[in-house]
C-alpha positions as CSV (number, residue, x, y, z in Angstrom):
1,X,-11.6,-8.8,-4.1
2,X,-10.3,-7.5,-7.2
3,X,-7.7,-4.3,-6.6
4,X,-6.6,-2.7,-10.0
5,X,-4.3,0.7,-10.9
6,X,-6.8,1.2,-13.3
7,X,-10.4,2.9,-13.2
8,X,-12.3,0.4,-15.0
9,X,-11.7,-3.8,-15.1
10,X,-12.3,-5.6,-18.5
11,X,-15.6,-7.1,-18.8
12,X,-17.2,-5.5,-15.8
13,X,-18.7,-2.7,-15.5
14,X,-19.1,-0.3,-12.6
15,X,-22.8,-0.4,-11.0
16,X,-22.3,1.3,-7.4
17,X,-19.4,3.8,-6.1
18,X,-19.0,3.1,-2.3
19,X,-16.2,5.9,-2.1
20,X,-12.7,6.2,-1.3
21,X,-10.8,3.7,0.9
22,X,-7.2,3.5,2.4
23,X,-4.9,2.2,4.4
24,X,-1.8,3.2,6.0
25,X,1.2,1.7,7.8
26,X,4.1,3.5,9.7
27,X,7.2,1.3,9.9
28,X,10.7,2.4,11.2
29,X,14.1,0.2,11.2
30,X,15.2,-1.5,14.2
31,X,18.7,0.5,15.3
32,X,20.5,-2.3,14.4
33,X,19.6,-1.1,10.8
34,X,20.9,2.6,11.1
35,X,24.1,0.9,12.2
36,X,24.1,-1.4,8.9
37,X,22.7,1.4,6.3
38,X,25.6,3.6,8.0
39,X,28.2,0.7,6.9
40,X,26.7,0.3,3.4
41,X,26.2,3.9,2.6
42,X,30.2,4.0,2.3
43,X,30.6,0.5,0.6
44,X,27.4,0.1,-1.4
45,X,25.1,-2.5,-1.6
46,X,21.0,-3.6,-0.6
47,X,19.7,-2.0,2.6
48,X,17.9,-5.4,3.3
49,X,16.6,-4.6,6.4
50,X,15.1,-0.9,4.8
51,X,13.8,-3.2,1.5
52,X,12.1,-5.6,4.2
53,X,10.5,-2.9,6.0
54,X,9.3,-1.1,2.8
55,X,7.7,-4.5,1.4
56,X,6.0,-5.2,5.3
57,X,4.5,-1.8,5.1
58,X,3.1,-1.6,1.4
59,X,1.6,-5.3,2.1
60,X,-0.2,-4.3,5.4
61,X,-1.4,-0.9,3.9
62,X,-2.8,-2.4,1.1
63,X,-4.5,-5.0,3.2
64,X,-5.8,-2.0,5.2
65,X,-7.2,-0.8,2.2
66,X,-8.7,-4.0,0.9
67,X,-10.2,-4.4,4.5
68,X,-11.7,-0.9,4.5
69,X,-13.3,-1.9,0.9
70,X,-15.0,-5.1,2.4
71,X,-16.4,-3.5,5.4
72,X,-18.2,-1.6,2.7
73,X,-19.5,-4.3,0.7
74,X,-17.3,-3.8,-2.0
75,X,-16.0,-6.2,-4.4
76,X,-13.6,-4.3,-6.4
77,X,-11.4,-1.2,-5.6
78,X,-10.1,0.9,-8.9
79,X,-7.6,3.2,-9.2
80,X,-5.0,1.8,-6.1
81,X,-2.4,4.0,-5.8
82,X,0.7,4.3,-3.3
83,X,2.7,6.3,-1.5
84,X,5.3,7.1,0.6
85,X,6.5,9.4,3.1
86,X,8.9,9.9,5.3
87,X,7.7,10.9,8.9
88,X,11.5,11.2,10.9
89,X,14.8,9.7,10.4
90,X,14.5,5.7,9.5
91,X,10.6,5.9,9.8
92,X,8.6,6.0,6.8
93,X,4.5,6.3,6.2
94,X,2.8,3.8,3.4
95,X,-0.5,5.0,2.5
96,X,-2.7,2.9,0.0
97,X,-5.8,4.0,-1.3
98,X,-8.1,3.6,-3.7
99,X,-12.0,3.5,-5.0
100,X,-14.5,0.7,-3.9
101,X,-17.1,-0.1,-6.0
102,X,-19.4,-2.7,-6.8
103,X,-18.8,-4.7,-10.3
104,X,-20.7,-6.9,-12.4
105,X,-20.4,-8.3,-15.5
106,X,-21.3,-6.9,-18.6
């Protein structure tokens, strides 16, 4: 499955439009996190645990997606794009999405 940022892929061109795919992924840090973020908000440094949550969601919202693309016989999806939201305090939404389509070659 190819998955690009842009809306065409270099030597293929686009021959069916399946529609629009996406996946999503809520994630929130365990406690023990607030209680570290707290410490390192007044020293400064890496919020690890907030950094490892970040990467956990993005990777299972864009496998989301990329499952939601195969389900629809897809062998490409164009255009990925990301975001983020947060929902309450330490909690965070990842929503990946994106167009499926069909390739072939030129």
């Amino acid at each position: 499955m190819i998955a690009v940022t842009t809306e065409t892929v270099p030597g293929k061109k686009i021959v069916e439009v399946l529609g629009i795919v996406r996946g999503a992924s809520v994630r929130a840090a365990p406690f023990s996190g607030d209680i570290v973020a707290a410490m390192k908000n007044l020293m400064g440094g890496e919020l690890e645990e907030y950094t490892k949550m970040g990467a956990e969601a993005r990777e299972q919202a864009f496998d989301r997606m990329l499952a939601q693309a195969e389900a629809l016989d897809a062998n490409a999806v164009v255009g990925v794009r990301m975001l983020s939201c947060g929902l309450v305090p330490a909690a965070a939404e990842m929503i990946c999405y994106g167009t499926a389509v069909v390739l072939a070659d030129e």
